[in-house]
Structure formats: structure tokens, C-alpha cells
PDB file of N, CA, C and O in Angstrom:
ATOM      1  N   UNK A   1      81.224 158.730  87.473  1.00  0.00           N
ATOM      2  CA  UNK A   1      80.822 159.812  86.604  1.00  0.00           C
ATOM      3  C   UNK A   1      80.739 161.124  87.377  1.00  0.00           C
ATOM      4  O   UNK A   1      80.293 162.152  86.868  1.00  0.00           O
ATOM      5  N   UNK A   2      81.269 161.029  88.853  1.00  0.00           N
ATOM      6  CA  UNK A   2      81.012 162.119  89.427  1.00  0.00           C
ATOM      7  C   UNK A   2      81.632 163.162  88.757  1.00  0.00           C
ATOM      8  O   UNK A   2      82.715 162.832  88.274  1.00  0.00           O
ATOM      9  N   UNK A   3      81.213 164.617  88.520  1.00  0.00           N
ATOM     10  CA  UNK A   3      81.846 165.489  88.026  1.00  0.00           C
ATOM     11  C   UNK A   3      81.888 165.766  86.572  1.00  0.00           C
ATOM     12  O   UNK A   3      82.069 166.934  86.230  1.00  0.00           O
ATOM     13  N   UNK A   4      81.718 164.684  85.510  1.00  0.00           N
ATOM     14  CA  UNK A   4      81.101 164.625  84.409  1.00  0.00           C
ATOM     15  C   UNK A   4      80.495 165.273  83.873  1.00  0.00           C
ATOM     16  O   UNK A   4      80.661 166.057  82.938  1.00  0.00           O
ATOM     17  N   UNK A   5      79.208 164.772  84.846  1.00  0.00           N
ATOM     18  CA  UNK A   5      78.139 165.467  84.096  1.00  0.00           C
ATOM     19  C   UNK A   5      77.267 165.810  85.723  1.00  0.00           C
ATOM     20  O   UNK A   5      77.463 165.263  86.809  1.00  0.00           O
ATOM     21  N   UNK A   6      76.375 166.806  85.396  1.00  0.00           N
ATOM     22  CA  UNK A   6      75.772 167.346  86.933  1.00  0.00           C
ATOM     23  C   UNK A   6      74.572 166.092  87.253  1.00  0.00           C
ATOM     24  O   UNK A   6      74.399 165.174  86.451  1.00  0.00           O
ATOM     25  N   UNK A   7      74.001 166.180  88.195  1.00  0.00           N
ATOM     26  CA  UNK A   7      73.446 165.195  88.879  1.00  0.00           C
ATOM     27  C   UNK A   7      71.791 165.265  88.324  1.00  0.00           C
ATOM     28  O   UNK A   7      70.884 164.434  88.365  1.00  0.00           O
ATOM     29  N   UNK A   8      71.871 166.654  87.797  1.00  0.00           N
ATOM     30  CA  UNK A   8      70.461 167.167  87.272  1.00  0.00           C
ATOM     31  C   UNK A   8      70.342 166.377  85.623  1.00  0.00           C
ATOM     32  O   UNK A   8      69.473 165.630  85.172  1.00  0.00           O
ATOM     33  N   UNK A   9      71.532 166.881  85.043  1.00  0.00           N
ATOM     34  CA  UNK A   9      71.527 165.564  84.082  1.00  0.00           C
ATOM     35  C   UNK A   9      72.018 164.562  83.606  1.00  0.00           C
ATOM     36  O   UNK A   9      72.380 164.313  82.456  1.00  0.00           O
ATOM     37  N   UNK A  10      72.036 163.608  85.095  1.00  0.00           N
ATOM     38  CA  UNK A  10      72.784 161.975  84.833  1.00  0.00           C
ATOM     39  C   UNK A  10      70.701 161.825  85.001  1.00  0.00           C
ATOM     40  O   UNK A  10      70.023 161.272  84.135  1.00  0.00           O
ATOM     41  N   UNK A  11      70.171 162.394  86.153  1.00  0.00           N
ATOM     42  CA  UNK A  11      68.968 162.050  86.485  1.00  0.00           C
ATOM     43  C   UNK A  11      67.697 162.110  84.797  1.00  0.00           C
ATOM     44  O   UNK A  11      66.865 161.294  84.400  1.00  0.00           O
ATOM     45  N   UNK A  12      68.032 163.140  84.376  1.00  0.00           N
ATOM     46  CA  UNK A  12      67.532 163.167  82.879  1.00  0.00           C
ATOM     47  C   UNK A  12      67.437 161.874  82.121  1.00  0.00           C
ATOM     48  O   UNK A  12      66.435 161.245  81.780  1.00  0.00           O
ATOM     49  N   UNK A  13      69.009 161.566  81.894  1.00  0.00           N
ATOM     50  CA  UNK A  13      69.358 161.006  81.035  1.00  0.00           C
ATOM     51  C   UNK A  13      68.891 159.818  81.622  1.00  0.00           C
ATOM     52  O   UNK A  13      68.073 159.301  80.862  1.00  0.00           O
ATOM     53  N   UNK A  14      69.066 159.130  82.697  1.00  0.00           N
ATOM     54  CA  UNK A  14      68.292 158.203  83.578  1.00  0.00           C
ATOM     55  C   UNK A  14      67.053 157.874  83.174  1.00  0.00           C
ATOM     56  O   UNK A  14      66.811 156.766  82.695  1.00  0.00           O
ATOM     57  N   UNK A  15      66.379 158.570  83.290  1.00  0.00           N
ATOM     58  CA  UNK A  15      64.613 159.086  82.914  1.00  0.00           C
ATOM     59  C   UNK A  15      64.464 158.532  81.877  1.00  0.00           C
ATOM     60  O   UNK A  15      63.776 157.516  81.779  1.00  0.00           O
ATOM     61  N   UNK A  16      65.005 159.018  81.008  1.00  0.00           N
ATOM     62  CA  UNK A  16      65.001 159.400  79.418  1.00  0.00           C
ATOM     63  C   UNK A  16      65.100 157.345  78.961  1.00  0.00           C
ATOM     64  O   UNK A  16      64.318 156.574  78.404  1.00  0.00           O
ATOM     65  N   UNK A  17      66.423 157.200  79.546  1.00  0.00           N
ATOM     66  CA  UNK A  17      66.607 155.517  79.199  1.00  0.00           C
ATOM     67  C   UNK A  17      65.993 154.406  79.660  1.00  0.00           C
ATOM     68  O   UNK A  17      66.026 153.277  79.169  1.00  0.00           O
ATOM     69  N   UNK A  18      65.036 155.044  81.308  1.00  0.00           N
ATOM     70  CA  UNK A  18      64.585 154.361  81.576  1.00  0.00           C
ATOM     71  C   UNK A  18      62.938 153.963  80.649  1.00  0.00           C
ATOM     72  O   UNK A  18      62.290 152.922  80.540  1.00  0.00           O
ATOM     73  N   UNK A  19      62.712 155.592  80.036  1.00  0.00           N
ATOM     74  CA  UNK A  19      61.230 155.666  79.476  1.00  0.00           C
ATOM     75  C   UNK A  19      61.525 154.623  78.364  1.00  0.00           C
ATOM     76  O   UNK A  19      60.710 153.709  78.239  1.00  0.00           O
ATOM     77  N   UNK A  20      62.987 154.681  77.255  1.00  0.00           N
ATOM     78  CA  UNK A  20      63.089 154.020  76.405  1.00  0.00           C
ATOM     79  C   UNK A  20      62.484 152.244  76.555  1.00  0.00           C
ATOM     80  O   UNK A  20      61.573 151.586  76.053  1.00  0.00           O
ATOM     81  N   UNK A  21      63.439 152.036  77.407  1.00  0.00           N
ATOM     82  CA  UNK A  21      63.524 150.776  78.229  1.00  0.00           C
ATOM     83  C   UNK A  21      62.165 150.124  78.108  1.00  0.00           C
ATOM     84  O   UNK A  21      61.966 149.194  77.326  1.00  0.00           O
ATOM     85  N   UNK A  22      60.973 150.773  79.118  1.00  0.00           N
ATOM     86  CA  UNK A  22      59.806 150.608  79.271  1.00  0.00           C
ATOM     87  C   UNK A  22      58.831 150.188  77.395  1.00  0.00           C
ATOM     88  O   UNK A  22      58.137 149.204  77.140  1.00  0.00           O
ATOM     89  N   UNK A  23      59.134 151.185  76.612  1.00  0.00           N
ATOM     90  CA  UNK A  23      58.475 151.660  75.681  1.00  0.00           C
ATOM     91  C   UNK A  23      59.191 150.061  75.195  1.00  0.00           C
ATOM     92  O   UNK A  23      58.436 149.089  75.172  1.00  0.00           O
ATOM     93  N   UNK A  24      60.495 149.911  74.866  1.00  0.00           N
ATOM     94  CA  UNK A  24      60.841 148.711  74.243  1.00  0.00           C
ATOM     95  C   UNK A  24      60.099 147.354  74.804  1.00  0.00           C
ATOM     96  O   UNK A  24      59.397 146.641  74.087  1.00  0.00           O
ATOM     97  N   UNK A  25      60.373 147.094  76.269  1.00  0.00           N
ATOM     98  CA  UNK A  25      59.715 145.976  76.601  1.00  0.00           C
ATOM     99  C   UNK A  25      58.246 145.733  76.285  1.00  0.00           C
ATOM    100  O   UNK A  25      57.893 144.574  76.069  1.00  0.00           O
ATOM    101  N   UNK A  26      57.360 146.722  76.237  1.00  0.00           N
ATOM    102  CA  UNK A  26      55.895 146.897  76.115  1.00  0.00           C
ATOM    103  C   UNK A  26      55.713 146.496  74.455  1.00  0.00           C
ATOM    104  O   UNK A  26      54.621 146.184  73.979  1.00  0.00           O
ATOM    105  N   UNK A  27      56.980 146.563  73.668  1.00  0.00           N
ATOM    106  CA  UNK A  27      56.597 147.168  72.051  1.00  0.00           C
ATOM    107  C   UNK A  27      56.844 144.952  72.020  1.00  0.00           C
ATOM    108  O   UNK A  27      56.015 144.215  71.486  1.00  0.00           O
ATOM    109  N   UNK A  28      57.924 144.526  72.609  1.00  0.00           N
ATOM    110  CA  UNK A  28      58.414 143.353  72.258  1.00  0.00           C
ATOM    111  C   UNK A  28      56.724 142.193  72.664  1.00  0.00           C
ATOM    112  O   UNK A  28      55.817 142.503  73.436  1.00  0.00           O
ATOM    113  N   UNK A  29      56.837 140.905  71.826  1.00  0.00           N
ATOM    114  CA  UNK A  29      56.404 140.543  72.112  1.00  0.00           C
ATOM    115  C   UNK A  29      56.703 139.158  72.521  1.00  0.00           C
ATOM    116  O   UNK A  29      57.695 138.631  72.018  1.00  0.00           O
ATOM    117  N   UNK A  30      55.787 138.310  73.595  1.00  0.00           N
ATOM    118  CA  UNK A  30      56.417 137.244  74.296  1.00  0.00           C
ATOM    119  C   UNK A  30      56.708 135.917  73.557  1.00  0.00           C
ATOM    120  O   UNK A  30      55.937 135.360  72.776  1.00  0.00           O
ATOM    121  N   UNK A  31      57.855 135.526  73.899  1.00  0.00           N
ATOM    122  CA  UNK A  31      57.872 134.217  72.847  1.00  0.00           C
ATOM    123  C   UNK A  31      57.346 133.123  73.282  1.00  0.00           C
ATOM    124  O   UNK A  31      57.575 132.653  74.396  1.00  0.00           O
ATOM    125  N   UNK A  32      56.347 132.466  72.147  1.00  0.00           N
ATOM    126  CA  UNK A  32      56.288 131.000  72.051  1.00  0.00           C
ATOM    127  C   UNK A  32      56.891 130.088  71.968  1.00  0.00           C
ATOM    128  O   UNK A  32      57.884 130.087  71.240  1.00  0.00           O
ATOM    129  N   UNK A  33      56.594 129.203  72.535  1.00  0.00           N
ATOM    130  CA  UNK A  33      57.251 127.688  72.172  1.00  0.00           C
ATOM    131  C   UNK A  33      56.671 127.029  72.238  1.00  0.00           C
ATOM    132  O   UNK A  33      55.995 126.915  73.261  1.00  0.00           O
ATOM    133  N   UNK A  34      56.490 125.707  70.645  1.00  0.00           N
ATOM    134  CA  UNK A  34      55.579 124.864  70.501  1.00  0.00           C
ATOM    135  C   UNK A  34      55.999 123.526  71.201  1.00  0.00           C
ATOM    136  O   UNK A  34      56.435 122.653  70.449  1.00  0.00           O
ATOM    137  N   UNK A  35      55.931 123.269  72.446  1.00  0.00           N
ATOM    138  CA  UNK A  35      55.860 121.801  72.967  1.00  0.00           C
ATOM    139  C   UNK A  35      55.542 120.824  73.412  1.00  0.00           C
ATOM    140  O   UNK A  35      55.961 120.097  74.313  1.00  0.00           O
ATOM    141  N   UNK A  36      54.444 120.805  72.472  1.00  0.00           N
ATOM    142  CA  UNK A  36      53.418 119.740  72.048  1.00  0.00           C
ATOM    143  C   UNK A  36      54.613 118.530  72.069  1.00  0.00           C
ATOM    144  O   UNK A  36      55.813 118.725  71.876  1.00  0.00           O
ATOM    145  N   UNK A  37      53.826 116.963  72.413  1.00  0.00           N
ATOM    146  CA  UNK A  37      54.598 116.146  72.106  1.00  0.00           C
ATOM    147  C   UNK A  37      55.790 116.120  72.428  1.00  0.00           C
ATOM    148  O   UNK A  37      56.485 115.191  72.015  1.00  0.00           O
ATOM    149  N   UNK A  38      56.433 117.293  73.380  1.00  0.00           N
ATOM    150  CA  UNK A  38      58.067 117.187  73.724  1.00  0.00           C
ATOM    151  C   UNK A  38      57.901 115.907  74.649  1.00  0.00           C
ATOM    152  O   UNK A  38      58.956 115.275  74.590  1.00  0.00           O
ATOM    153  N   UNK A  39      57.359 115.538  75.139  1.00  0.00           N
ATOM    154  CA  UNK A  39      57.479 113.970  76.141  1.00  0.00           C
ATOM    155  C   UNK A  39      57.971 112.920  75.555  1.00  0.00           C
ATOM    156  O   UNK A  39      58.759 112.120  76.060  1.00  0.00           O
ATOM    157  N   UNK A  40      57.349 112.884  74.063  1.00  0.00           N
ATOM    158  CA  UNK A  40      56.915 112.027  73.251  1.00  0.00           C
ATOM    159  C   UNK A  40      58.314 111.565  72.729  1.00  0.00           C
ATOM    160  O   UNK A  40      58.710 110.419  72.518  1.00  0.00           O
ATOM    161  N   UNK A  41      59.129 113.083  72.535  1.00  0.00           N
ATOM    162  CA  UNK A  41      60.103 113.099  71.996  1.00  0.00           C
ATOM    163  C   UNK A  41      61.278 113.186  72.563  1.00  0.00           C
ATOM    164  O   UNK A  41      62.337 113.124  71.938  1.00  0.00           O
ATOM    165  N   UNK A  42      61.134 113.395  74.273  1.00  0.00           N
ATOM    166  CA  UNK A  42      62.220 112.912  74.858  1.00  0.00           C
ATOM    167  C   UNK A  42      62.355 111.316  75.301  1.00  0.00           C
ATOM    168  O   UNK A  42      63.428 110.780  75.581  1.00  0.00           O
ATOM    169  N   UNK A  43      61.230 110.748  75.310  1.00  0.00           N
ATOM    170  CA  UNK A  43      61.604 109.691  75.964  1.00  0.00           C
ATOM    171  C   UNK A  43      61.734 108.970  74.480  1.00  0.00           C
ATOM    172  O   UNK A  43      61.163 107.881  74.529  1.00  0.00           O
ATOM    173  N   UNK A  44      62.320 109.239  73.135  1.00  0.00           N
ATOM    174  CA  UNK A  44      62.610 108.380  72.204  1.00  0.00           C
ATOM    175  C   UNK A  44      63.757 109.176  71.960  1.00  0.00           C
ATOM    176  O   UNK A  44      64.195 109.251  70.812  1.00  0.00           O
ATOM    177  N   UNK A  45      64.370 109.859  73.022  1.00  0.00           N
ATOM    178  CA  UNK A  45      66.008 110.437  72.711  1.00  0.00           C
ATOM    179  C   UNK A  45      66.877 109.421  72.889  1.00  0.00           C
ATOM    180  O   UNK A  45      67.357 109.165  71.785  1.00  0.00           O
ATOM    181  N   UNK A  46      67.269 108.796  73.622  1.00  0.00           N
ATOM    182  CA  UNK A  46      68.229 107.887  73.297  1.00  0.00           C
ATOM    183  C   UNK A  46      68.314 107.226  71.921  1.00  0.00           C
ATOM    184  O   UNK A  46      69.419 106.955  71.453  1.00  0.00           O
ATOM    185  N   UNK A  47      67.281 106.980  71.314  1.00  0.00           N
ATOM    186  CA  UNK A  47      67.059 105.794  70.104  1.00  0.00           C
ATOM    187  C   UNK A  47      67.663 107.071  69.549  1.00  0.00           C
ATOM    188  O   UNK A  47      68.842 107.121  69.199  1.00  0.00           O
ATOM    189  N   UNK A  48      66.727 108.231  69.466  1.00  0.00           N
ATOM    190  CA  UNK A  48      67.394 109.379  68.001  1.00  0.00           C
ATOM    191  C   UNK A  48      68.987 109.782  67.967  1.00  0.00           C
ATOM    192  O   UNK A  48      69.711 109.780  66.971  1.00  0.00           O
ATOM    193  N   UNK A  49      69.393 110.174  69.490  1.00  0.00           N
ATOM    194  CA  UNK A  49      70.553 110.162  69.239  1.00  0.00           C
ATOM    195  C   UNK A  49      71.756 109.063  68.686  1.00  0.00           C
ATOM    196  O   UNK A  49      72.780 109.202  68.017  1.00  0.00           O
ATOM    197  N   UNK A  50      71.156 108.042  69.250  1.00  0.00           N
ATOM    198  CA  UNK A  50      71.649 106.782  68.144  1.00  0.00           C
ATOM    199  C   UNK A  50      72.113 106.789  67.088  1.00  0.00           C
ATOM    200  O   UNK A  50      73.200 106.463  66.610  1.00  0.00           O
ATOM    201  N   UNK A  51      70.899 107.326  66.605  1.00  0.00           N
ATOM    202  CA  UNK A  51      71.252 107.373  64.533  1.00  0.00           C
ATOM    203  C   UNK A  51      72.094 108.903  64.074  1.00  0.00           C
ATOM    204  O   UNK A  51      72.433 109.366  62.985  1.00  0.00           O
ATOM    205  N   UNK A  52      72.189 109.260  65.132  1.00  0.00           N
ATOM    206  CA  UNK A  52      73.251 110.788  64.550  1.00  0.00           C
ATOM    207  C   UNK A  52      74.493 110.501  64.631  1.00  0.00           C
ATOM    208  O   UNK A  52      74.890 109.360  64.864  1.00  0.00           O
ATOM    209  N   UNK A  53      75.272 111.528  64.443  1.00  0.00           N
ATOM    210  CA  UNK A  53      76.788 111.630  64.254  1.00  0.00           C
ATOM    211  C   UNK A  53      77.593 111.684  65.491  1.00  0.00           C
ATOM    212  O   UNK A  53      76.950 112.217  66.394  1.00  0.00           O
ATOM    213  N   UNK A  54      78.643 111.359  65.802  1.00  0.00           N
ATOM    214  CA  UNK A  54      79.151 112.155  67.120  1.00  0.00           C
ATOM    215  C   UNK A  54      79.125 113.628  67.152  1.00  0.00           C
ATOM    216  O   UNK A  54      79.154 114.150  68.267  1.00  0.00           O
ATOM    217  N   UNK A  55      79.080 114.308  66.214  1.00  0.00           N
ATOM    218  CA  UNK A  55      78.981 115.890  66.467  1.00  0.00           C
ATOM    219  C   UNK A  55      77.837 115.864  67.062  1.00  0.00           C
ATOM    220  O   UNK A  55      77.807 116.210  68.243  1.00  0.00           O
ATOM    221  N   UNK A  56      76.494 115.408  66.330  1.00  0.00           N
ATOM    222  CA  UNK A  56      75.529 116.039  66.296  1.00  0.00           C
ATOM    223  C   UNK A  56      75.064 115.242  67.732  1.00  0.00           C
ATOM    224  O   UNK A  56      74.065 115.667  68.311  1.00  0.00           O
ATOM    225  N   UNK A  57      75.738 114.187  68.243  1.00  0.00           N
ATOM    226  CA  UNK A  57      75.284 113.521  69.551  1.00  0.00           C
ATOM    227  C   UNK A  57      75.583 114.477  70.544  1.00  0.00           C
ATOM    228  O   UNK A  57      74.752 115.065  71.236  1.00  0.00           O
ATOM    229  N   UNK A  58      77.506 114.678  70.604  1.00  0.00           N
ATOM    230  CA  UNK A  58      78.083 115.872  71.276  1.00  0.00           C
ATOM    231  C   UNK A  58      77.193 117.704  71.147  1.00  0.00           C
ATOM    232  O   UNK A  58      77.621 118.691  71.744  1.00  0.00           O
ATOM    233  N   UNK A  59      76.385 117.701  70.551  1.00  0.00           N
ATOM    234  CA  UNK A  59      75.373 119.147  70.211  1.00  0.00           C
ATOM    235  C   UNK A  59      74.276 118.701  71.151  1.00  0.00           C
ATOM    236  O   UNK A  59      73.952 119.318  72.166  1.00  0.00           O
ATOM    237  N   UNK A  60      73.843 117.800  70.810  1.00  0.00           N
ATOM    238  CA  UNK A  60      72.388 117.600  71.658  1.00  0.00           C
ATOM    239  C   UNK A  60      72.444 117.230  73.114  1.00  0.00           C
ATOM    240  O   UNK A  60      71.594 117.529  73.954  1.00  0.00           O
ATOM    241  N   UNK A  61      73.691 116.455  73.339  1.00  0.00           N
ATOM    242  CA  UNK A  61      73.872 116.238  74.781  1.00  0.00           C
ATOM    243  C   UNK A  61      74.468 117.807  75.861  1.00  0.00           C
ATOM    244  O   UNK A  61      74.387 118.248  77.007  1.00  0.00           O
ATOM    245  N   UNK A  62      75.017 118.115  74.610  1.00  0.00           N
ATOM    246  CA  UNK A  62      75.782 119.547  75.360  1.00  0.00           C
ATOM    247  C   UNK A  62      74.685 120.781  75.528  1.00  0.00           C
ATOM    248  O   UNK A  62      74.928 121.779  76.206  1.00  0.00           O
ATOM    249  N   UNK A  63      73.393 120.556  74.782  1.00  0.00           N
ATOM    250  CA  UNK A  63      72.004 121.464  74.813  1.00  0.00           C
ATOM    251  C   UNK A  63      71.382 120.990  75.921  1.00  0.00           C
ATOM    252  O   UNK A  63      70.782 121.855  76.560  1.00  0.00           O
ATOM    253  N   UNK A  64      71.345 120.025  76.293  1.00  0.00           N
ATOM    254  CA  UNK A  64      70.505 119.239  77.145  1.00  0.00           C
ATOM    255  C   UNK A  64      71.005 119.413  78.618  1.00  0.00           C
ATOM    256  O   UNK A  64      70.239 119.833  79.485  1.00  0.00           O
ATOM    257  N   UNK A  65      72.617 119.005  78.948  1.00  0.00           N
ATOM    258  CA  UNK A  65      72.880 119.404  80.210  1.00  0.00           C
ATOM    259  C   UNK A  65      73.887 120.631  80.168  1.00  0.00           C
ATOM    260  O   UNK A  65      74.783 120.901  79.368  1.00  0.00           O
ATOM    261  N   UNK A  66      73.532 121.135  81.054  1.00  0.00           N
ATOM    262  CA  UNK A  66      75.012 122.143  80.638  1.00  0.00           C
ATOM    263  C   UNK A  66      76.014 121.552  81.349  1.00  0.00           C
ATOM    264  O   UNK A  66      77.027 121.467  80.655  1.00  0.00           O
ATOM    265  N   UNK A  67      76.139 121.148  82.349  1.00  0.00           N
ATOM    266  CA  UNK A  67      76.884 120.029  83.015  1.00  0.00           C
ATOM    267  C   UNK A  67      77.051 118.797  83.719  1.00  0.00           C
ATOM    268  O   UNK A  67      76.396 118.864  84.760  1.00  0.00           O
ATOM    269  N   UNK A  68      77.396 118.157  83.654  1.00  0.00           N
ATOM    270  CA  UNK A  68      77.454 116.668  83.970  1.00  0.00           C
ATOM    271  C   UNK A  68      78.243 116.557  84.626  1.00  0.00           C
ATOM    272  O   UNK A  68      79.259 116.811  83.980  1.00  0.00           O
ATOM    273  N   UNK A  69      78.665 116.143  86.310  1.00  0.00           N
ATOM    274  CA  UNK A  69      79.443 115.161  86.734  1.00  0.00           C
ATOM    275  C   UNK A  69      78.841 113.617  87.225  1.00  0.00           C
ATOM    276  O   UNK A  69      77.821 112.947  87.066  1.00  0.00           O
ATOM    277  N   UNK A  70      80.429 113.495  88.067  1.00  0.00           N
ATOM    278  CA  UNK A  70      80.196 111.670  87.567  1.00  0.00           C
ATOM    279  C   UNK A  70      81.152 111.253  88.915  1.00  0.00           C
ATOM    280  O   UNK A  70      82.352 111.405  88.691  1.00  0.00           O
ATOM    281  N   UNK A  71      80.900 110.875  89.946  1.00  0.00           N
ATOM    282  CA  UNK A  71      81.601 110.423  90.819  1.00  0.00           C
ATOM    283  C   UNK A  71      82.582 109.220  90.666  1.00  0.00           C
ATOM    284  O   UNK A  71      82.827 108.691  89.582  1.00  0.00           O
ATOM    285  N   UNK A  72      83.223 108.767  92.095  1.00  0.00           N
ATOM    286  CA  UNK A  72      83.880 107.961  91.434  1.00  0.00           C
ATOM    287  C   UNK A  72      83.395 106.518  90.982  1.00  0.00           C
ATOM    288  O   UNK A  72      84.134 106.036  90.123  1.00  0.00           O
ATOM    289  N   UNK A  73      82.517 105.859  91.291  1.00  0.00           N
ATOM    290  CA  UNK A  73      81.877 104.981  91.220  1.00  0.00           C
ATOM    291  C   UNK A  73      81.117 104.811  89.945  1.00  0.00           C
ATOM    292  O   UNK A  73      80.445 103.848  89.576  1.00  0.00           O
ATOM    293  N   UNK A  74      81.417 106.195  89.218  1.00  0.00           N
ATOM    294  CA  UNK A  74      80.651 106.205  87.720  1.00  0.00           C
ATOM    295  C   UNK A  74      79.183 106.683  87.641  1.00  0.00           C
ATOM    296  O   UNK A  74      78.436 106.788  86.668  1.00  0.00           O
ATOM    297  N   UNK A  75      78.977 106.961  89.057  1.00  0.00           N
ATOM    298  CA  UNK A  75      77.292 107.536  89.196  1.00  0.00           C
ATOM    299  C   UNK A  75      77.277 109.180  88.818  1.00  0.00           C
ATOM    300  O   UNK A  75      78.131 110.020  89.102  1.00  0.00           O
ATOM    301  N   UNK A  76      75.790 109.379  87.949  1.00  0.00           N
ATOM    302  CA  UNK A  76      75.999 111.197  87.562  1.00  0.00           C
ATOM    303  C   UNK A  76      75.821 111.807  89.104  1.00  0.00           C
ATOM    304  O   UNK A  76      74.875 111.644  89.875  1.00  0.00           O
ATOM    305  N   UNK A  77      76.862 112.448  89.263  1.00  0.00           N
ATOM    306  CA  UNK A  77      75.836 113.345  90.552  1.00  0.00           C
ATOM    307  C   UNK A  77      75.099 114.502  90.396  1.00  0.00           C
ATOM    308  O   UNK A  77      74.185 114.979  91.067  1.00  0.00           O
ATOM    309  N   UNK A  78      75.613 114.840  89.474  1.00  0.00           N
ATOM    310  CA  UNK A  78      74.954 116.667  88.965  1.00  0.00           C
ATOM    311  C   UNK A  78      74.852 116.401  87.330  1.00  0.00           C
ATOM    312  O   UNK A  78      75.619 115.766  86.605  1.00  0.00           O
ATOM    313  N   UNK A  79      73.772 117.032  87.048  1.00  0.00           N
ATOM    314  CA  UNK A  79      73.490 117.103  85.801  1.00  0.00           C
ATOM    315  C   UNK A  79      72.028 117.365  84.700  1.00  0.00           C
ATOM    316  O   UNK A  79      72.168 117.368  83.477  1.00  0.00           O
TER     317      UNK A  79
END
């Protein structure tokens, strides 16, 4: 942007987005998540995924790890 605009107001405009910035994060508020019972409900994931679809198996497994490998021996190594 050299030459653009002067250095007096990239620094402004700087200011200006950074005050925005601030004012937004302060205005947002932090999210919850209810996970109560998530134990409860992972260790009866295998059974649930059971009774679903292959989509909906392929959705929940693909939420769960983002990646999976598998050596040659068939063991996960990463995942």
C-alpha cells in the first residue's frame, strides 16, 4: 500500500479498525456448551452409530476424527 495512501492515514484507519475490532469482541458473547452426560454418550457411540445409516455413520465418524490413519498391520496410528 506504499504510496496509496500516507502513513498518517493507513495509521488512522488502523486505529479506527482496531477500536471497531475491540468494541465487537467486548459486545459478543461467549459460547456455551451443554456437556452434561457427554461420557455417557460417548461410550454408547458405537451401539448408536450402529442403528444409523452409512451417511449418517460416515457424518459422525468424519466429526469425530478429522483424520485417521492406519498402518500396515491395520493398527490406527493417528487419529
Amino acid at each position: 500500500m506504499e504510496q496509496d495512501i500516507s502513513r498518517e492515514d493507513y495509521l488512522a484507519r488502523k486505529t479506527a479498525i482496531q477500536a471497531q475490532i475491540a468494541e465487537w469482541s467486548a459486545k459478543r458473547s461467549p459460547i456455551e456448551y451443554d456437556i452434561s452426560g457427554i461420557c455417557e454418550k460417548l461410550s454408547n457411540l458405537a451401539e448408536l452409530l450402529g442403528q444409523g445409516t452409512r451417511k449418517q455413520q460416515k457424518q459422525v465418524i468424519n466429526a469425530v476424527f478429522d483424520r485417521i490413519e492406519v498402518n500396515f498391520e491395520g493398527k490406527i496410528t493417528k487419529g
